[in-house]
N, C-alpha and C positions, 0 to 999 in steps of 0.2 A: 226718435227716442222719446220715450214718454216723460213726463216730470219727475223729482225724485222731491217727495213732499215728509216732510216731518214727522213724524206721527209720534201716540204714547205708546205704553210697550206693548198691547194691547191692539195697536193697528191705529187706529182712532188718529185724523189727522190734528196736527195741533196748527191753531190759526194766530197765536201769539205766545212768540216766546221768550219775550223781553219784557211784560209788563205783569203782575199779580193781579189777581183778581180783588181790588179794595171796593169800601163802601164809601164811596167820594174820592177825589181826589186824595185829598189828604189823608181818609179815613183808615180803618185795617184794614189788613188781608183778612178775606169772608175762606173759613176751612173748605166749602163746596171748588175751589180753588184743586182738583183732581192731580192736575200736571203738575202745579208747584210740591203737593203732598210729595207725589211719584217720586218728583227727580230729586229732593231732599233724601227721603225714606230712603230711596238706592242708593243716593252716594254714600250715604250714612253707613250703608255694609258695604263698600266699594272695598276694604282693606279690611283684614284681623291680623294680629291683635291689638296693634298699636292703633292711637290716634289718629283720624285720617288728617287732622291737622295738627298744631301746636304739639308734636309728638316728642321731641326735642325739648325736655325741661327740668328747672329746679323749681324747690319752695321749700317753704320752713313755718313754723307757727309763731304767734304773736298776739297782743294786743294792740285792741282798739281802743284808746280813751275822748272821751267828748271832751274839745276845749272851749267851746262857744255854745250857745245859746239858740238850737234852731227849730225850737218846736211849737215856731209860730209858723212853720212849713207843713211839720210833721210830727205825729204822735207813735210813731215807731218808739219802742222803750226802747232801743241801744240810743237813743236821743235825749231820752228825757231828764237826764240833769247831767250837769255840766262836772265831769271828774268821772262817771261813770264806766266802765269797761266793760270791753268785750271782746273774747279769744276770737281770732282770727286764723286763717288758712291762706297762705298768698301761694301762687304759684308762675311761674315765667318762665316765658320759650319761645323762642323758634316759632314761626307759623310752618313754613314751606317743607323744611327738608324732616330725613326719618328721623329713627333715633338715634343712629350715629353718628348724626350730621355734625357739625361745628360751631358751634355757639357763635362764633366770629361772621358769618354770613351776613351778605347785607339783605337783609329780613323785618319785616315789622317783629315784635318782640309782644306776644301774647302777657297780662298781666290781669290779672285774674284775684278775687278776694272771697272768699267765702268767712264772713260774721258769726259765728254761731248765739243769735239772739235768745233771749228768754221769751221769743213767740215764733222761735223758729229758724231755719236756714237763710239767710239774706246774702246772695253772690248777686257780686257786681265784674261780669264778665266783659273784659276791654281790653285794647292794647297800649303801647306804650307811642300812639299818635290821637291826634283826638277826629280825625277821619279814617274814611275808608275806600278802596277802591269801585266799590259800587253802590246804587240805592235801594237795589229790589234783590232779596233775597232770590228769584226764581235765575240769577244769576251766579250765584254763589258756584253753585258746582263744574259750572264753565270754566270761572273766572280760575277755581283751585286747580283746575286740569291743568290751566297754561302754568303751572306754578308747580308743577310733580313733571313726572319722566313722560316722555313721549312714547307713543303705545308703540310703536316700530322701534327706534333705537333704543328704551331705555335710559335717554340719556335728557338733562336739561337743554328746555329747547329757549334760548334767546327769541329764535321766531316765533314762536306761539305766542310767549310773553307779550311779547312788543306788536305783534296782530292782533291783539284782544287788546290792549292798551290804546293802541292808534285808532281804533273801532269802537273804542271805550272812551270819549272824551272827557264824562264826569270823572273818569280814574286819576285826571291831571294834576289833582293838586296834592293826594296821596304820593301821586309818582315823584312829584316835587319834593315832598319829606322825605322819600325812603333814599332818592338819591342824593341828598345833601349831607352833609357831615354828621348828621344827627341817623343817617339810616343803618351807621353799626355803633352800636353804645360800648360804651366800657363797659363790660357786664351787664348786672341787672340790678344792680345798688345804684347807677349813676343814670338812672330814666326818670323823665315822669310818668304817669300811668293814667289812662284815660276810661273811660267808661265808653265814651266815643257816641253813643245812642245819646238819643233826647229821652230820659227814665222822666218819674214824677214820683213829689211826696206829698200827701194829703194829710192837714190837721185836722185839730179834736173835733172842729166847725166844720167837717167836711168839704175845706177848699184842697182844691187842687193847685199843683203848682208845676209846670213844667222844669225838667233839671240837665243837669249835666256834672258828671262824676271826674274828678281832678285828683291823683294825687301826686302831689309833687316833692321829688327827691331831695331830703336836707345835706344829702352827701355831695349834693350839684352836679350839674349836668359833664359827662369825660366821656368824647368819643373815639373811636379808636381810626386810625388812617388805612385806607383800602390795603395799603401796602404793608401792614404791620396784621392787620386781619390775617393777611393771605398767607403771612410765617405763622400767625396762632394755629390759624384753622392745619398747619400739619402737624405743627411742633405740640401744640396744648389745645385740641379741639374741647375740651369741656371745660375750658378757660371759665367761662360766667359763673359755670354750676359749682367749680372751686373755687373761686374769690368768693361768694355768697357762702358756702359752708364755712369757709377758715375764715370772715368775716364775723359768725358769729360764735365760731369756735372757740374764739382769740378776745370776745366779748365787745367786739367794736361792732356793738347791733345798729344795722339799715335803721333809717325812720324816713316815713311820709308824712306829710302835710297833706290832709285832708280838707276839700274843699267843695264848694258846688255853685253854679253857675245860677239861677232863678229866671223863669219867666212867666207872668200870667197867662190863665189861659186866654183871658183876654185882649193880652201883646199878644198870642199866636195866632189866635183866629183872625187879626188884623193886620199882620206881619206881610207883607207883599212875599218876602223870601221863604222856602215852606222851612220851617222849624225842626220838621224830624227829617231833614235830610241828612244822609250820615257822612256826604261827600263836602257838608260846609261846615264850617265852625257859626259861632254868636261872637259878637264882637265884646270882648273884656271890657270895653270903654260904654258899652249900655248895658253889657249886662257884667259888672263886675263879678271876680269869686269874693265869696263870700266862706270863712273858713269855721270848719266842720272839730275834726280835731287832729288826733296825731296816729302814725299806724308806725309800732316796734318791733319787729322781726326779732327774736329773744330765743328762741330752740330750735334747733336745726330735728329733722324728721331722725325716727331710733331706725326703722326702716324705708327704705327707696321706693320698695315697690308697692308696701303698703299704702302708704301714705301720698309720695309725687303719682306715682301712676296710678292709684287708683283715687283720687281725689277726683271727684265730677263736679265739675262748675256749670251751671245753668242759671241764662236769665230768666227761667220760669221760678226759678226759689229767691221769690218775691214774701213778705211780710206786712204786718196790718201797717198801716203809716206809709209806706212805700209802691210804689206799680209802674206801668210802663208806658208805652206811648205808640200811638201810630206807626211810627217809624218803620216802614216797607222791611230793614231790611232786618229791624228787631225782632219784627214779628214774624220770620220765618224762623229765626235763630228759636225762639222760645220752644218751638217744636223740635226745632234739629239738633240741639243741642240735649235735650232731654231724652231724644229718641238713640242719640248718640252711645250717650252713655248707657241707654238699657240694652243697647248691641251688643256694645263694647264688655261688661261689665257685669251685665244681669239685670234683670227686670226687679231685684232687688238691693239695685247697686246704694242706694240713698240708705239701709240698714250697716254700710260697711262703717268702722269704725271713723275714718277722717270724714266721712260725709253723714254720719246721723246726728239728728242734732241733741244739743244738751239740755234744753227742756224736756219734758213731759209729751209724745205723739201719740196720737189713737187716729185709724182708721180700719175701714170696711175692705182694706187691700190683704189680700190672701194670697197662700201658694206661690209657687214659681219655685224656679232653680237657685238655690243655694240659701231657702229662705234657714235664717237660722238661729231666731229669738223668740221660739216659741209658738209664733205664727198666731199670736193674741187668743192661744188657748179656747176654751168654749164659750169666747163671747161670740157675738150674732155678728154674720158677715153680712147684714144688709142693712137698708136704712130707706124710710122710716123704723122704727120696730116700736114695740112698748115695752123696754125696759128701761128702771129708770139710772141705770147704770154706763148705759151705753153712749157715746160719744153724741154730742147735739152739735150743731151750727153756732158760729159765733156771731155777735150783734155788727164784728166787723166788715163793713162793706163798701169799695172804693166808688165814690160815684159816678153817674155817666158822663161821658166826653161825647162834646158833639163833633159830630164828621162832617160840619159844615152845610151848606145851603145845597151844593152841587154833591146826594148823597146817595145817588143811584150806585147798585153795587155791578162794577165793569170792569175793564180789564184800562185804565187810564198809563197814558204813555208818560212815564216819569222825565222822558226827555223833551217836555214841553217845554221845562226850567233849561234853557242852554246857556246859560253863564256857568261855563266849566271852567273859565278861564280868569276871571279877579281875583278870587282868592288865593287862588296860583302865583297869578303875576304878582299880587301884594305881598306873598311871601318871597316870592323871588329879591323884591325891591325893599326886602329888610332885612337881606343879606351884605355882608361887606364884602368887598373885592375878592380875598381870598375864599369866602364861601361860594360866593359865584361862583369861579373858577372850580374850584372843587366839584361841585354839582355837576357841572359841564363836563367837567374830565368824567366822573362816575358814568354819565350817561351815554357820553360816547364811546366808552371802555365797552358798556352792558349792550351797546347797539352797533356795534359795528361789524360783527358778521351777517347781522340782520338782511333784507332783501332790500336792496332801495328803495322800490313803491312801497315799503313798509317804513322805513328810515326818512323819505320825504313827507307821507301821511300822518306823522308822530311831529316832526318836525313845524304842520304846519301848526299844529296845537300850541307847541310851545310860543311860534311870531305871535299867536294870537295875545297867548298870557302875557308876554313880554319881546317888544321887540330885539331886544341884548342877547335873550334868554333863547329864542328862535337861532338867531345867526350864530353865537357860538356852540349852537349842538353842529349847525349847518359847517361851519367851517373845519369843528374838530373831523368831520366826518367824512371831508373834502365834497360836499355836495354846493353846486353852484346853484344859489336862490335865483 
């Protein structure tokens, strides 16, 4: 029997399909990257019309006010003086399930901001953990398969889950959060909300500054117990999306505490641990938050589907003062998520009301389906031109990053770094007795139909992070170590 070898859709074998094609280690993903395009662009129309993820969601409008002083980071004007505001768009959900799913799930919880600045759209697209289960986006569409219906039964599959996790060892300390008490929140009032990616903001002096985006809940952290979940999710499955409406119905408006984490780029080029990994956090005690200002949730949307469902949040709608980072798994999102939404939505989804912005835009973008502000009339759809009307370049320009000493552009194996396991075990080990326990029980609950050389392979991950943490998955699970 001959081999049965991988290939693109196209026939073309593929020789790696775990790592992106960057320019250094640390560097981006280089777009000649063919197969990451592919399997992005496809999953991206895997599903109409809903979201292929976070399809499951509320939000509301608000403001942003500056309460500190950070424009020795950044010259973004939603920054530049301290009291200043800025309407805002939040929205929150579900990653996994559809749209009828249950808000009560135990799920990471999508939290998402779109600014609308006076130079532009600025969305800061995160969830409500400040990791993630993978480093390289060329995994994404894997990782979301074990996390939807199994192509035979239709039905969620614990095994898939837990055979990509076991196989998955950077996914450990994501898995650590989603199964602790913190992995189903009371709503979406009572989270904090992360950026999760390593972003950057550049001042007036064109330094850079590597970041990290926090915002955290004044209403404090309420999570709900697996067992009280499991009455919501029949009794009141849109439990979150209603506390958040009559929350601000009833005038008792949500707020966040706006923050950011700082790092030179010269701490990261000399950082032993790589910076833009999205499976570690930075430690609060070197690099403290540093607070930004305050974010009010104040008017609930007039329509649902105008507004939550068609609302497109992208980390490509970036602004001058602001930009991105390396980050393997950012820099596929910038494309997939943009690509996403013009599937989803229209190739002129960024003109619909909740997502154009409120300044002033001009460009040389034309036509398509559902264009319907005129289509910028008979100005020139190209550029250069010579007239002296027509939109020019601005002086704004983020400056270069370097991708290090080792900058050949290849396909590097992100699982050089294999410390899956401290950040893990240090969270485990600032848990108290009953969170422990808690944890344990969730895990053993979500694995015990699982296969056992699936259930002892997961297992050995956890003796690694901690040895407590290993032997009570082992014992709830009755497997003799």
């Amino acid at each position: 029997m001959s081999e049965k070898y991988l290939t693109s859709a196209n026939g073309a074998p593929i020789a790696d399909n775990q790592n992106s094609i960057t320019a250094g280690r640390r560097g981006p993903v280089s777009l000649e990257d063919y197969h990451l395009v592919e399997k992005l662009a496809h999953f991206n129309r895997e599903n109409i019309p809903e979201r292929r993820v976070h399809a499951k969601g509320g939000g509301a409008h608000g403001l942003f006010t500056v309460t500190h002083d950070i424009t020795q980071y950044s010259h973004a004007d939603l920054f530049s003086q301290v009291g200043k505001e800025t309407p805002v768009f939040m929205r929150f959900s579900t990653v996994g399930g559809e749209r009828g799913s249950a808000d009560t799930a135990r799920d990471p919880r999508g939290f998402a901001v779109k600014f609308y600045t006076q130079e532009g759209n600025l969305d800061v697209v995160g969830n409500n953990t400040p990791v993630f289960f993978i480093r390289d986006a060329i995994k994404f569409p894997d990782f979301i398969h074990t996390q939807k219906r199994d192509p035979r039964t239709n039905l969620k599959s614990p095994r898939a889950m837990w055979d990509f996790w076991s196989l998955s060892p950077e996914s450990l300390h994501q898995v650590t959060i989603l199964f602790s008490d913190r992995g189903i929140p009371d709503g979406f009032r009572h989270m904090h909300g992360y950026g999760s990616h390593t972003y950057s903001l550049v001042n007036k002096d064109g330094v850079r500054t590597w970041i990290k985006w926090h915002f955290r809940t004044k209403q404090g952290i309420k999570n709900i117990h697996p067992k009280d979940a499991e009455v919501l999710g029949g009794t009141n499955p849109d439990y979150a999306q209603e506390d958040l409406y009559h929350a601000i119905e009833s005038g008792n408006y949500p707020k966040w505490g706006v923050y950011i984490q700082v790092m030179s780029e010269e701490e990261a080029a000399n950082r032993e641990e790589n910076p833009f990994d999205v499976t570690k956090v930075w430690s609060h005690k070197e690099h403290p938050l540093i607070e930004v200002g305050e974010i009010v949730l104040n008017r609930n949307p007039d329509n649902y589907f105008a507004e939550v469902e068609q609302v497109a949040m992208a980390p490509s709608n970036v602004v001058p003062g602001t930009g991105l980072s390396p980050d393997r798994m950012l820099q596929g999102r910038i494309f997939a998520y943009a690509d996403a939404q013009r599937y989803r939505i229209g190739t002129n989804y960024q003109q619909l009301p909740v997502n154009a912005p409120k300044c002033p835009y001009h460009n040389y973008q034309r036509d398509g389906a559902m264009r319907f502000d005129g289509n910028q009339g008979s100005a020139p759809n190209y550029e250069p031109n010579s007239f002296s009307d027509a939109p020019k370049q601005t002086d704004h320009k983020n400056p270069a990053y370097n991708v290090g000493q080792d900058g050949a552009v290849y396909q590097y194996d992100h699982r050089e770094d294999t410390d899956y396991y401290s950040q893990a075990g240090n969270l485990f080990r600032l848990m108290n007795d009953e969170q422990k326990q808690l944890l344990i029980d969730n895990l053993v609950d979500s694995m015990r139909t699982v296969d056992e050389y699936i259930q002892r392979r997961q297992i050995a991950h956890f003796l690694k992070a901690d040895q407590a943490y290993g032997e009570g998955v082992a014992k709830g699970l009755n497997i003799k170590l």
